[in-house]
Each structure stands twice: as C-alpha cells, then as structure tokens.
N, C-alpha and C positions, 0 to 999 in steps of 0.2 A: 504493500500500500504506500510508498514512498514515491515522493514526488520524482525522485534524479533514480530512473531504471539503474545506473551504476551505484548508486548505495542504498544498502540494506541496514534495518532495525531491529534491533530482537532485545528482550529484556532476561535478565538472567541473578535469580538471587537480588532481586531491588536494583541492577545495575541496570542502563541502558546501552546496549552497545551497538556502535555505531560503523559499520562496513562500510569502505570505498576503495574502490578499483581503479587505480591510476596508474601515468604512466611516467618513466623518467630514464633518466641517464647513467648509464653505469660508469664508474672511473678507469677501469680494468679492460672493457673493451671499446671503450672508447664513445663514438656517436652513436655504438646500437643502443634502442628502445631495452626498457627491462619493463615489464609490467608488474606492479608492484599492488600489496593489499593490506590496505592498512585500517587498523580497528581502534577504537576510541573507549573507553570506560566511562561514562559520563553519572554521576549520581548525584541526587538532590540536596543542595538544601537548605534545612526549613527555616536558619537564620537570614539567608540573602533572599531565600525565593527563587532560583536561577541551578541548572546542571550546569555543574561543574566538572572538569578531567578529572579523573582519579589517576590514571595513566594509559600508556598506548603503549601496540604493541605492529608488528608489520611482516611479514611475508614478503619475499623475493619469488618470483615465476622463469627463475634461469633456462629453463626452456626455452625457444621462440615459440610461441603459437599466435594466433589471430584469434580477433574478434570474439575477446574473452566477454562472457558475461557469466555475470551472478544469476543461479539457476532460484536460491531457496536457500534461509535460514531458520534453525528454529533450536532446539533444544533435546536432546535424545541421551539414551542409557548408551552407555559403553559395557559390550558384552564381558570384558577383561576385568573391569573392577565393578559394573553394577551401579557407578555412580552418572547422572547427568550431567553433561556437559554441552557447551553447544558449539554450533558446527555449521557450518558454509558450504555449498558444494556451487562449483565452477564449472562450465563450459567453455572449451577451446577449440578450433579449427585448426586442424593442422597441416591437413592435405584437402583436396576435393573431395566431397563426401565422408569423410573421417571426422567424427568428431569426438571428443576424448572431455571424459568429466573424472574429477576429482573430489573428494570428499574432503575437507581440513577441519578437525576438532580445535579449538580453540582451549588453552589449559588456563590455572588461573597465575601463569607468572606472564600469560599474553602469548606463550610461543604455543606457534601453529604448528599441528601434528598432522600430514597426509594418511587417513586411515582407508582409505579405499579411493580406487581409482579401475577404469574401466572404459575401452573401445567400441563405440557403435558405427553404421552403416549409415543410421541417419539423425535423426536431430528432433531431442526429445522435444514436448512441450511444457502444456503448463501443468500437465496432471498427473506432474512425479511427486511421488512423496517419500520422507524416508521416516523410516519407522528403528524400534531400538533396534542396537546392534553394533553399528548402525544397519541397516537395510532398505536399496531403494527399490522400490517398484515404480513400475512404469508401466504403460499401454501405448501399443504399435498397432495400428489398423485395430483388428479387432480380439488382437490377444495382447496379456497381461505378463511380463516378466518382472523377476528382480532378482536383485544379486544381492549378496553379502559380506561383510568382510569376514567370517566364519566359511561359506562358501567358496569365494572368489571368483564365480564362476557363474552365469547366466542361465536360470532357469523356468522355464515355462510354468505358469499357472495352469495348469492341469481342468480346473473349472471355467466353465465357460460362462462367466459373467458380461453384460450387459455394459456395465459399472459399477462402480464400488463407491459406495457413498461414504464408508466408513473402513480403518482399520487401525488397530491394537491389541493388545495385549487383554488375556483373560485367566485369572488364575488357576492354576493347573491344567489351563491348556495351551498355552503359549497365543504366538502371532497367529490373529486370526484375521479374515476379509467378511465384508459385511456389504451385500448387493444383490441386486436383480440379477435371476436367470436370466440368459439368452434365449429367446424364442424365437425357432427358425420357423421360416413359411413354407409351408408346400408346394405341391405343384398345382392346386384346386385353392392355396391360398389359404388365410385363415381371419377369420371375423374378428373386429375389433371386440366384440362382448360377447364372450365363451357361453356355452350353454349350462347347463346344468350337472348333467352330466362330467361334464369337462371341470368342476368345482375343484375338486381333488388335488388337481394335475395346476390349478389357477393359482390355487391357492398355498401353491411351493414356485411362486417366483422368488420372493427376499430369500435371501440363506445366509447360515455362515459358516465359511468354510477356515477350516486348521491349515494351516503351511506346515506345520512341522509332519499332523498326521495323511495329511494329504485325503482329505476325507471329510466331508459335511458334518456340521457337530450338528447343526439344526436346520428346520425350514419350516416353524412354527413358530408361531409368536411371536415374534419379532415384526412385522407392520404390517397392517393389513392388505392387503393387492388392491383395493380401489385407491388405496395413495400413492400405486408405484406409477403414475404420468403425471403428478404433482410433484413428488418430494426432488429437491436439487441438492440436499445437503443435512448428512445425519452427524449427532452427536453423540457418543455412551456416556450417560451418568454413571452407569454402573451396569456390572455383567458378573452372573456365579452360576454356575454347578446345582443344582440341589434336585437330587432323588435324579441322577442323568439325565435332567432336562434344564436345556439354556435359558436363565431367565434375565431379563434383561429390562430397562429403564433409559429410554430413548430421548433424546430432543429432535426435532427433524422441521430446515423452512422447506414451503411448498412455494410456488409459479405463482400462488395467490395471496401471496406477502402473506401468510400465517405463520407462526413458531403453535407446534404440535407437540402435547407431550404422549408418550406411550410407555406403557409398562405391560409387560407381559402380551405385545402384540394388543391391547385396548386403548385407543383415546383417552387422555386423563384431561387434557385441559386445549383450550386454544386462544390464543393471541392474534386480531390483526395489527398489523406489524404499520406504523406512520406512515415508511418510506418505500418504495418498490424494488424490485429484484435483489433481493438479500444471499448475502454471499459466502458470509461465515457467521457460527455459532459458537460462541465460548462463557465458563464457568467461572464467575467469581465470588469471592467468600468475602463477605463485609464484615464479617465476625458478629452478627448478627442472623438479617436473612439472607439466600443466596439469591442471584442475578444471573440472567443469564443477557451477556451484553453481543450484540448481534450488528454485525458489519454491511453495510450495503454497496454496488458498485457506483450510485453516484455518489460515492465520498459522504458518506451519512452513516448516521449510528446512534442506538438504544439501545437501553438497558428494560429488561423485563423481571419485575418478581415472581420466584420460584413460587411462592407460597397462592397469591391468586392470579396469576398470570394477565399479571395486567402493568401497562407500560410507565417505569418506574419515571426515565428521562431520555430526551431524543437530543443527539447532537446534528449539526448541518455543515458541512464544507470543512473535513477533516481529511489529514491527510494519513494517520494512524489509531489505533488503537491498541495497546499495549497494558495488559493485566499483570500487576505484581505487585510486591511493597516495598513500594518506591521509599515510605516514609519510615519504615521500620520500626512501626509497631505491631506487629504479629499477624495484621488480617490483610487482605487485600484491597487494591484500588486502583479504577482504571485512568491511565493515563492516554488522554487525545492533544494529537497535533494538529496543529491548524496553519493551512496553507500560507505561505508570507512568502511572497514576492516579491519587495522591499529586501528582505536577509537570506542569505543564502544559507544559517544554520538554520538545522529541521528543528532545533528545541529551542528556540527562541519564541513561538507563539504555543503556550499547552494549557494544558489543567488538569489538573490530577482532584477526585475525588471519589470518596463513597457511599457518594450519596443521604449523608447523614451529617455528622458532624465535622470532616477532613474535607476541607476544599480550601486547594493554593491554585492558581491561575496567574498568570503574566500579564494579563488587561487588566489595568487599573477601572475602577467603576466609573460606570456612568450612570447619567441624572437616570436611565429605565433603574436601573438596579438602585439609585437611591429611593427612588417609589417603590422600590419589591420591597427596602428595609423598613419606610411608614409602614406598609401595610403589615409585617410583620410583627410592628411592634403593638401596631391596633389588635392583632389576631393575642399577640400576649396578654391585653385586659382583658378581652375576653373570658381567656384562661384563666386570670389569676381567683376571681369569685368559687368554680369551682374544685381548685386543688385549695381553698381556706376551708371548706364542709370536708372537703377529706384529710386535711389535718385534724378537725375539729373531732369529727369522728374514731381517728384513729388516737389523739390524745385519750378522749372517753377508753377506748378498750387498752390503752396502757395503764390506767388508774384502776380498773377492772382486776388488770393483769398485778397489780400492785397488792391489791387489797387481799387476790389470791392467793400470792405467794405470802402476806402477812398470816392468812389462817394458817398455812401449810406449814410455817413456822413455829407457829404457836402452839400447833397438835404434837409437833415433834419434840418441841421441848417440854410439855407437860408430861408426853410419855416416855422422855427419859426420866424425867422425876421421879415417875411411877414406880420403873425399875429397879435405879437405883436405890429408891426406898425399901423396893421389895428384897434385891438382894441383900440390902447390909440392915433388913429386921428393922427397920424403923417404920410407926406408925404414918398409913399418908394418910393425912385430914384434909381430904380436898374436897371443896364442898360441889353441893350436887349439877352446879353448873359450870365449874370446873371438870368433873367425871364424864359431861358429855363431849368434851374436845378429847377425852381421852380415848387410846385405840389398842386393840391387844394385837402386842409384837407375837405371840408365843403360842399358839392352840386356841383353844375356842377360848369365850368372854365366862369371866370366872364370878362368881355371886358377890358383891360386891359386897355382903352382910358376913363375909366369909372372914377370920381374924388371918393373921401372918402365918403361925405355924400351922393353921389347915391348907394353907396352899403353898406352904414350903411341902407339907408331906403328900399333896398328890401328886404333883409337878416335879419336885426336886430332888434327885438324888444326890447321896453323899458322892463326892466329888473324888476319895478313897479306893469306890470299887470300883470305879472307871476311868479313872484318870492314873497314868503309872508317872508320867513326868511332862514337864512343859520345858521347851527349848527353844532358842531364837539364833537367827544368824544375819550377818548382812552380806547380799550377794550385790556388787556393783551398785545400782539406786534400786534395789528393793531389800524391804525386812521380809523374812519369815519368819512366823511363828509356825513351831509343831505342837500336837499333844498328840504324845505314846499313849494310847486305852489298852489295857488289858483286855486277857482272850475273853472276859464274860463277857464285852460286848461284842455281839454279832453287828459286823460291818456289811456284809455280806443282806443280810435280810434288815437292813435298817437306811434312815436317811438322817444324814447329818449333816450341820452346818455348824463352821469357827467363826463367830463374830470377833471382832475388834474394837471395844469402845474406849474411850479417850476418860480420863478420870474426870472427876466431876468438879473437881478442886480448879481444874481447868477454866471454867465458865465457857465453855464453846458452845458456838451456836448450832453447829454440825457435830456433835457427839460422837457419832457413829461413823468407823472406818471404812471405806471401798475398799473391799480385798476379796480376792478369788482364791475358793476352796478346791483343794484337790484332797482323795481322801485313799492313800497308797497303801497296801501289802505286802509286804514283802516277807518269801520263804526262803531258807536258807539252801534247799533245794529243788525251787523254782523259780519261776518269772515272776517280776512285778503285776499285778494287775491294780491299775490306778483306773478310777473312773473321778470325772471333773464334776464341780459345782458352781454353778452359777449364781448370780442373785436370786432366781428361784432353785432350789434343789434339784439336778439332774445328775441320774449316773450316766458315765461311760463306759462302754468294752469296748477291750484292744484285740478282738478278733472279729472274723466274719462270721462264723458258724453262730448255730442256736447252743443256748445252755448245754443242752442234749449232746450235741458235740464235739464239744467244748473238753466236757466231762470225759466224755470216751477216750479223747485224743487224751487227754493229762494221765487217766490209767495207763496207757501206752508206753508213751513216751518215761514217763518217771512215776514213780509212787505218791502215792496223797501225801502230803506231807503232814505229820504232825500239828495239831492247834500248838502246844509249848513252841513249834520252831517257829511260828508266822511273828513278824513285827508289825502291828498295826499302827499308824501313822495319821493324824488329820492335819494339816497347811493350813495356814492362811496366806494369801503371798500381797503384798502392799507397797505402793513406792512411797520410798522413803522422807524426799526430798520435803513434800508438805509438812513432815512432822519436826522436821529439823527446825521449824519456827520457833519453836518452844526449844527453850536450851537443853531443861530436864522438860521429859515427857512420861507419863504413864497409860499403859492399857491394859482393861478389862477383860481377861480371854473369858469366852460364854459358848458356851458346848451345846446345840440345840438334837435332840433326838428322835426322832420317829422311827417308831419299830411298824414290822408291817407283818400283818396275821391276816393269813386265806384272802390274799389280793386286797387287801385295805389297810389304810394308815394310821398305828393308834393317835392318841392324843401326845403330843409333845411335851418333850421331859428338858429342863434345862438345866444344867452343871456348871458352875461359877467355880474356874478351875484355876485363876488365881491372877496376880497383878505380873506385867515387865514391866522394866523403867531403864531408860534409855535415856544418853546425855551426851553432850557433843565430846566432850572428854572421853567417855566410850568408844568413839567414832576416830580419835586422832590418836589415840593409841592401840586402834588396831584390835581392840575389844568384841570379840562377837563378829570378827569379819572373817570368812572364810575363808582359807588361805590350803595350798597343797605343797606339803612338805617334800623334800626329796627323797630321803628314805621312805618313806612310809604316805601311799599318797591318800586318805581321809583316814586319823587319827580317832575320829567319833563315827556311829554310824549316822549322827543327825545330821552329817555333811554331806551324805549319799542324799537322806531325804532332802534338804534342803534344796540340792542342785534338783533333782525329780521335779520339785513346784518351782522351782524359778527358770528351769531351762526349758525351750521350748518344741513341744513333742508330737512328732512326726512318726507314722508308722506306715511300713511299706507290705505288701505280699510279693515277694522275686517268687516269680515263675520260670523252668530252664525244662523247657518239653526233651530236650533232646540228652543235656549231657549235667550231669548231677553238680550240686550248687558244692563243692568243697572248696570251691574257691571266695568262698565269702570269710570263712573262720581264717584263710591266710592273709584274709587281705586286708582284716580288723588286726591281725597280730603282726605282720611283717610291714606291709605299707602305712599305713596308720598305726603302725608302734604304741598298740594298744597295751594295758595292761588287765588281768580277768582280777575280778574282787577278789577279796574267799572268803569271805563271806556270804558271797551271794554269786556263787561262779556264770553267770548267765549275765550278770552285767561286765559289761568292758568298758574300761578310763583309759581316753585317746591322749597318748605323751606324747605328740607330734607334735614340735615346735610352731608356732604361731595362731595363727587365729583357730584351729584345729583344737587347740589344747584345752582342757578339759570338757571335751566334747563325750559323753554318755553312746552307749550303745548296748543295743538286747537282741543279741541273735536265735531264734528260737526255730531249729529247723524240724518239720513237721513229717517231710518224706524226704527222701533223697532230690527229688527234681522239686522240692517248694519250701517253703518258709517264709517268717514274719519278721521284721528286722525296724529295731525302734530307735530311732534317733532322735538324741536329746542336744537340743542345738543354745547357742546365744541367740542367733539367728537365722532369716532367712538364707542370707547368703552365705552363711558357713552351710546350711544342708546341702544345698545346691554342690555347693564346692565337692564337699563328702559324695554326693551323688553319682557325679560328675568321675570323681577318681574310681566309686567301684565299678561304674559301666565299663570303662577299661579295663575288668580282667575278670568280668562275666562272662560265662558262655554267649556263644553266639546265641539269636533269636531268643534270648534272654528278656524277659518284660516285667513291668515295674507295675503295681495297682496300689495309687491312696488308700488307704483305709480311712475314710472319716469316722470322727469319735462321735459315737452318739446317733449314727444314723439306724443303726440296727434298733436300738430301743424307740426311735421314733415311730422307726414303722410296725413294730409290734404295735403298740398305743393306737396307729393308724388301719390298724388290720379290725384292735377290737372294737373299734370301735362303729366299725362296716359289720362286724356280725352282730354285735350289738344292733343295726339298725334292722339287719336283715331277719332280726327275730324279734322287730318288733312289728315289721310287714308282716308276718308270719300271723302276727301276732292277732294284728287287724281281719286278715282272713278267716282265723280261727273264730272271731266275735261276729263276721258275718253269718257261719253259717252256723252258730249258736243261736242266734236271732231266729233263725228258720227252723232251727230242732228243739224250740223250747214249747211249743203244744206237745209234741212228742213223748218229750220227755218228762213233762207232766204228767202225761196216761199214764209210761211209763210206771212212775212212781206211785200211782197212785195203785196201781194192780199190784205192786209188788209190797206196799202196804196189806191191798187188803188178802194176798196170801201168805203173809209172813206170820197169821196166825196159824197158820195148819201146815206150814212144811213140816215140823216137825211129827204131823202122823199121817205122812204120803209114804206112803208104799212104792216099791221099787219102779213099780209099774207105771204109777202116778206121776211120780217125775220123768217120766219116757216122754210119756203124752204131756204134760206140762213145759218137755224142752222142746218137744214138734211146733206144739202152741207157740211158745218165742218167737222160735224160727218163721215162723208165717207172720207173723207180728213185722217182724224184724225187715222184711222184705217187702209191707205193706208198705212201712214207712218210708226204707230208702228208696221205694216207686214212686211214691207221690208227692212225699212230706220235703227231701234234701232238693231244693231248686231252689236260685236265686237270677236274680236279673243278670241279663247278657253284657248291658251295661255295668256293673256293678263286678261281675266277675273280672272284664277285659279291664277295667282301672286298674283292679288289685294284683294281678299277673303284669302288668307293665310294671307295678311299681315295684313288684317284685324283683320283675328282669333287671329293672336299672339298681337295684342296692347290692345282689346278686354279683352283676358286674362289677360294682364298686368295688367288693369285698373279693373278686378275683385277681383285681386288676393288682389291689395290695396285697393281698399273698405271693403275685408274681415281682412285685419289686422286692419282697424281704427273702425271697430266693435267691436271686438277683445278687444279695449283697456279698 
C-alpha cells in the first residue's frame, strides 16, 4: 500500500521498518551500478510526537541483474529457531525470460540473511504469498506451486483449486490451503444453479487441504457454497481438531462491501462495509474489545467491532495501515499514513490510535475538531447527574457493607469470650441479649440452664488419655504445631481438627488462627497414610483403589502392623510472619473430635491440650527451627512430621507395561543421593546438594510393572525438576498418573448420594401403586380378621381349601385392582431413567479413578 512501488512498510515488534531499493556507485569497480537495499528502524515517540531512526541497516546486490523490484514484505517463522522474523523477497531479470527471486530475513542487529532463492521461466504476480518456513507459493495459469527453504525445490499442488483465499498454519496439522474446488465443464456444459440432486457434490466446493499430508482435512463447514461468487478475501480467527473434524471461525469480504462472520460453516454476523471493493482483513486487540480493521483499494479504511459488528471508524485517502504497538503499552493500535505530496517521508502525515483513549496524530487541530471538543464537553454534563445517583447508591451499600462486617465482629468476639470462659471454668454472665449474638463453635447448641462442669463432662475429655505430647517447629515462614494422640484414639474412624487461638491477654480482634490440618500415620513398617483438613473437615487417600483394596494389597505386600508401632500425629501448619507482630506470642492448641458410628457423626468432643509461646528471641537463636545435622539427618521424629505438613505433597502412579520399575529404588539412592529412614524405611531424605535437598520421598511398589511414588517438595519447581530427572532413567513407554487427594472420597459422597435419590424414585412408585392396592388390602385385612378366630381348629383339609380360596383372591385382584394411569406411570419411569443414569454415570467415574 505504499505510495513509491520501490519502498516497502512493514511493522515489526512496535518498530516501523522502512525498505528502499536504490541504486549507487561502487568504489572497487569503479562507474558500475551496485543496486543497493537499505532499511530504516523508525519508532515513536510519545514525548516529541514524531518517528524517529533507531538505526539502519543495508544490503549490497553484487550481482548484476535488472529491473529489480520489491515483490512483498511481511513477517514469518523461521523453520530453524521457530522465532519471527521479517523478511523481503526480491525480483530480478537477469536474462530474457529468467527471472530469479530471492528471499532476505532481516535479523535484529539489521544484517540481511539470503534464506531462499529460486529460478523461474516466467514472472510471478501479485498472488505470491509466503507463508512460515519460510515458504512461497505461487499460481501459474491454473496451477499452484511452492517451494521451501526445507524443500529447495518446486512443487506442485496436487489439489486443484480454483483459488485460495486463505493459508496457514493449524495445530497438529501443519500448512494448510483454504479455497474453492475447480469445477471443470463438460462437453453438454454445466448450469450455473446445480440441481438437487447434484447438492452433495455442490456442497464440497471450499476445502482444506494439508501440504505436508497431501490430503483434504475437510470440505465441510467451513463456508457455505452460495458465498463462493461473492467472497474475495478470507480470514482465520481460529482453527482446531476436535473429535477429527475441522472446526473453524472465519472472517470473509464479499463483491458487496460486506465483512461476514462464520463459524462452523454458519453466518454469525454481517457488516456493510462505508467504502467499496475491500481488499484486506486484519485483527487487532485494543486490550479491551477486538476490531477487525479492513483495507480498501481506493486508499480507505475501517475498523469494525468484533462484538456487534458494527462500524467502529472509517479513515479516507490513506496510504497504509499498519497494526502493532507502536506505543508500548501491551495492546494494540492501528497506525495510518496519509498521502503528503508536499514531503517525501511516508511518516511524516499518520495517527496512531485505539480507538479509545490513545490517539497521537501529526495534524495539529482545527476549528471542526475544536467543535467535536464543545460538544464533548456538553455530552460530559450530561453524564455527570447520572454517575452522582450511582455514587450515591453505591456509598448506601458501602455503609451496609460496614455495619455488616460491625455485626460479624461483634458475634466473633463475644464467642470467643464464650470459650475462653468455658475452657478456663469461669462463670459467663452474659445477659440474655448478649447470648443471642452468640454462636456454637463446637456441636450442636448446648442448654444454656446447663452449669460448667455439666458441659465440661459431656463434651470434654481429659486431655491425658488423648493427648501423649504437643510439639512445635519453624520451617522457613511457617510454625507447626503437632499433637502425638495415643492409640485409644481411633484416627482412622474419627474427624479431627487442630485449632490455633491466640491468648486472650492479647486483646485481638481476630483471635482465631488460619492454619491447615493434616492429620498423619505413620508405621514403623509401612507407609504414611496422611489425609488433609480443610476449614471444613475433609479426609484424604493416597491411593486409587476402594478400602476393599487397599486392605488386600497391605496383606500382601507386608503384614498389618501393630496398633503399639503406629505414631499418630495431628499438624497445624501456619505462616509465621503475622505473628511475629507480637514480640512474645501465645496459643491455644484445641483438639476438636468426631467419632463416626454406622455412617454418622457423633457429637463433638473438644481437648484443650495446652498453651506455646513463642518470642522473637526464640526465633534468633535458632530455637525450635529445624535444622538437618550431618551425622544424623532428623534427630526427633517430630522433624519427619513436621516436614510431612509443611512440605508440599504430590503423589504419582508410574506405570512401565513393558519392563519392571527397578529402576526407581536406584535412582532415589544413587542419582538423588537419597538417604532411607529407619525408622520408617519407606520414606527417603534426598542429600543432593541444592535446591533438591531435603526433599521427602515414598516409594511404594505395588507389582513389578507399577507403583505409587510420593513427593514431598518446597515447591512447584523442585517437583518438576525431580520429575524431570526420573523420566530419564524410566523404562521406555513408561507413564506418569496424578493422583488427586480427595477425589476418591468425593465421588463416593457423589455416588451416595444418586442412590440415595434413586430410592427415593423408587420410593414414589412404591406410594403410587399403594394408593391403588389400598381397597385391596382392606378386604384383605378384614377376612383375615375375621378368620383369625378359627385357624386354630381348621383341619388339615380346611386350610387346602382356604389357600385355593387366597389364591383366587389373589388373582382377582392383580386382574383388576393393580392399574394406574399411563400418564402417571411414563412420569415415574422417566424419572426413574434419569436418576438411574445419574447414579451410573458416578459409579463409572469412581472406577475410573
């Protein structure tokens, strides 16, 4: 679109760069011509207003040739590094009929790189394109070649297209072309409007066809055939794969100034278009809504919004268009040139905008544009009456919002009061309008007529036969607290949670700690099995299988272990830094209990298991912070648990179909320079210097070709790292499967609660057709009333003929009595079908898992 055919525009990374092809004098051979190509960097800016050089750069054509011209520039992948770069291609004359094109990448220190070059017979036109790679194609009479610099070499397009209105890239199927079939004539000819018949055959004109597979991916969906004698010019929004069929999101002008959108082969939207004969369609991102800004051949141009396709703003008498960010702040904006005869630079007349709030321009204003600012400033009073009602408005629900979080406060600190009272045995005299802000933390609401020690003895255990020790550590910026329970408490069939409250002496407004529970196992000869705690109480399993399997697999592989050898463990895990406020600090640890009997949860029991205190003097000599010696790497075992809640835990299934997993135990012990407990020989402490180091791991192999492998990490990027090094020395076709924690218990809960519905459908049927058997069964009752005086002196014979008697009864009734409406039956069978389904659907994903 440049005014001087001898230079070309292209924008690149916010730059403008600027091609021209001249010629000059070489020193060395004296008065020969050298034809020379020199490029410019020109970028904006926004303190003067005006492009400015960044630098230039220049090409030598030591060759002779003739009557060179600039074919096309624009911007393409380089097959060799994958990155964009942009690039120039050249046409030369160098004999009669010979004419010789060059391709030059342009890098960014300016030197030009010849990446392909190529001899033809005749003289391309305007309807080369090069696509990544780089790769041009081209059309000669009525066939399609192109070559590549991967190729080198001139290849026929194999399909016989019409034209190509479109071509790029589609992932995972490479370069593809996107155009009307050729349709040959007969010998009898053929009718412009096909029959009916003939629909089939009509309706596989568009296609697109793969270069690499040499092969039609599709010839559906993609535009409908009454648009292929309109459309001149397509664009892909976007193009995927899903379920092997092409589905695709089009822009396309037609003959009849329209911008058309299509998706899936359907009209979505249509535009007509200011200006006539429309010549390119391009995408730009406002960082807002998108545009799509569309080029015409009498030097005109508009922008259209994506959203209702309707015409954003029209430019007139321009002599480019160029989309990027010129202004380098993150979105896009299109930059037009405007024709100036007066100056012979092309960026001396432009403006750059997007349409919104960024607009620079080279014309100073005139008196139109000072009338465009009154009336905008008229359009601003306007406005300003009704953004005062929605301040006003929205101040109202900030005070709302105020008064909320006042009560929310005020509930929370009256029931800490509660608490506190209640654990350290002091009488709370709150009076009766006070008691109703109050809220029970702990089981259900307790009789309020009730004295201290009646609700210390329902609720409270001694803290003695549950509690064996409480421990604390500092990992990095988190505390842990433990508490070791002895084996009377079953973990296993209970729900617990470790609060953290702040001392009372404190006066805090926020009492209560955020800290997440994990509540760990460990046998002296088996695996961990840790399930997590949330703000509401949830467990975790660390394996796939149901209970059932679980159990099986542990007889197997090793013996039950003892209750005396198991360590029970509950965490609290909390960042530290909040509490470091307070120089000396103290908290509360509170033990919350649920036990659970025949699938329900009793009432909850709470253990007030004793006070820490913590001081920044604690903290700077190294007090309570966990540390790994070199002899001996955890000195306690509350430094195993401790890392368990603070480190973060990933569990994998390796699968190896073909050749048995031993290469995992060598590669925790020799390449990660593991070291095995023994304590607990199933966990392994990774001594590998660096970020690697004191990294957890739990190898638990289940058969020879499978196993569960648990990685306790600091972080993301150390798992990854560990990941990373054991794919290198897995069997081949070796695979990796997440184990999510918690999703197996989700979908139990989700399964009962589909059969749970599905028998209460059941259920409704059954009271249908109770409804219907309840005359019946009246009679019934009443005959068996009135013989239930004399069974006892019926003769053997008597009761023959008294079960005949039933039986004819019996068959009366299911004749005439069991009917109900046709209606009324097909409701309750559909609703059937559908809860039915629900409850297959979730039995097949807890399989699944």
């Amino acid at each position: 679109m440049s005014f001087n055919e001898q230079e070309r525009l292209l924008c690149y990374n916010g730059e403008v760069l600027v091609f021209r092809l001249s010629e000059g004098n070489s020193v060395d051979k004296g008065p020969a011509k050298i034809s020379m190509l020199h490029v410019r960097r020109m970028v904006f800016d926004r303190e003067t207003g005006v492009f400015v050089q960044k630098s230039t750069g220049f090409f030598s054509m030591k060759e002779e040739y003739s009557h060179l011209k600039m074919m096309c520039c624009d911007c393409v992948s380089d097959f060799r590094t994958g990155v964009n770069l942009p690039y120039i291609m050249i046409q030369c004359n160098k004999e009669s009929n010979i004419f010789k094109y060059f391709l030059l990448f342009l890098h960014s220190t300016n030197k030009f790189e010849k990446c392909l070059s190529f001899r033809l017979g005749y003289e391309l036109k305007d309807s080369v394109r090069v696509l990544n790679g780089p790769l041009v194609l081209w059309r000669h009479v009525h066939t399609f070649f192109y070559i590549s610099s991967q190729t080198g070499r001139v290849i026929t397009v194999s399909m016989n297209f019409s034209s190509i209105e479109w071509a790029g890239e589609i992932e995972n199927v490479g370069m593809v072309l996107l155009g009307p079939k050729r349709c040959y004539l007969s010998e009898e000819g053929c009718t412009q409007k096909p029959s009916t018949s003939d629909y089939a055959t009509w309706n596989t004109h568009f296609c697109v066809y793969s270069l690499e597979r040499d092969e039609v991916i599709s010839d559906t969906y993609i535009i409908p055939p009454v648009y292929r004698s309109v459309i001149t010019c397509v664009h892909a929004c976007a193009a995927e794969i899903v379920n092997n069929q092409l589905r695709m999101s089009l822009i396309a002008l037609t003959r009849k100034n329209q911008l058309i959108s299509f998706r899936n082969g359907i009209p979505q939207g249509v535009c007509q278009l200011p200006f006539g004969d429309p010549c390119a369609v391009h995408l730009m991102d406002s960082g807002g809504d998108l545009l799509f800004v569309v080029s015409f051949r009498s030097n005109d141009a508009c922008a259209v919004w994506e959203k209702n396709f309707q015409v954003a703003a029209k430019w007139e008498k321009i002599s480019s268009v160029l989309i990027d960010d010129f202004l380098g702040v993150g979105t896009e904006q299109v930059l037009l040139l405007f024709r100036d005869s007066l100056n012979s630079d092309c960026l001396s007349s432009f403006k750059i905008t997007n349409l919104d709030n960024l607009n620079y321009s080279s014309e100073t204003l005139d008196c139109n544009e000072d009338d465009l600012l009154d009336d905008k400033q008229a359009n601003c009073y306007l406005v300003i009456p009704p953004l005062e009602r929605r301040l006003k408005v929205g101040f109202i629900s900030i005070h709302e919002f105020q008064q909320h979080l006042l009560l929310k406060e005020k509930i929370i600190s009256k029931s800490y009061k509660a608490l506190m009272n209640l654990f350290q045995g002091k009488d709370d005299s709150a009076s009766s309008t006070d008691e109703e802000c109050l809220v029970t933390l702990c089981g259900k609401e307790e009789n309020p007529a009730n004295t201290f020690d009646e609700k210390l003895s329902g609720n409270f255990q001694d803290p003695e036969q549950l509690v064996e020790k409480i421990w604390y550590r500092v990992i990095e910026d988190s505390l842990v607290v433990g508490v070791k329970t002895t084996s009377s408490l079953k973990l296993s069939s209970s729900l617990v949670t470790l609060s953290l409250s702040m001392d009372q002496a404190h006066n805090s407004s926020f009492p209560l700690i955020k800290c997440q529970n994990r509540v760990i196992t460990l046998s002296r000869n088996s695996s961990p099995v840790p399930y997590e705690i949330g703000s509401e109480v949830k467990r975790i399993k660390m394996s796939v299988g149901s209970e059932e399997e679980e159990g099986k697999e542990e007889s197997v592989v090793c013996e039950q272990p003892l209750e005396k050898d198991c360590i029970q463990t509950i965490t609290a895990v909390t960042s530290l830094s909040p509490l470091l406020a307070f120089s000396n600090f103290c908290c509360i640890v509170l033990l919350q209990i649920k036990e659970r009997e025949n699938g329900n949860y009793s009432e909850a029991r709470c253990v007030q298991c004793g006070r820490i205190c913590f001081s920044l003097e604690d903290l700077s000599s190294g007090k309570y912070l966990l540390t790994f010696p070199k002899k001996k790497l955890l000195e306690h075992t509350e430094d195993l648990f401790a890392l368990l809640a603070a480190l973060r835990e990933t569990c994998f299934q390796i699968t190896s179909p073909s050749y048995a997993l031993t290469s995992v135990k060598v590669w925790l012990l020799e390449h990660m320079e593991c070291e095995v407990i023994e304590e607990f020989p199933e966990m392994y402490f990774c001594k590998r210097p660096g970020s690697f180091y004191g990294t957890l791991f739990n190898w638990r192999q289940r058969t020879p070709f499978e196993g569960t492998l648990i990685v306790y990490s600091r972080n993301q990027t150390v798992l990854f790292q560990c990941l990373h090094n054991l794919s290198r020395v897995l069997p081949i076709n070796s695979s990796f499967k997440n184990l999510k924690l918690g999703s197996e218990d989700f979908l139990i809960d989700h399964l009962a609660l589909a059969l749970e519905k599905e028998l209460v459908t059941l259920g409704s049927l059954s009271s249908a057709i109770v409804k219907v058997e309840s005359s019946s069964v009246q009679r019934c009752e009443a005959s068996q009333e009135k013989s239930s005086g004399d069974v006892a002196a019926l003769s053997e014979e008597s009761i023959h003929l008294y079960r005949k008697e039933l039986q004819r009864e019996k068959k009366e009734t299911l004749g005439t009595n069991l009917k109900v409406s046709g209606a009324l039956y097909r409701e309750i069978t559909l609703r059937l079908a559908e809860v039915q389904l629900k409850s297959d659907l979730a039995a097949q994903k807890l399989t699944d898992v």
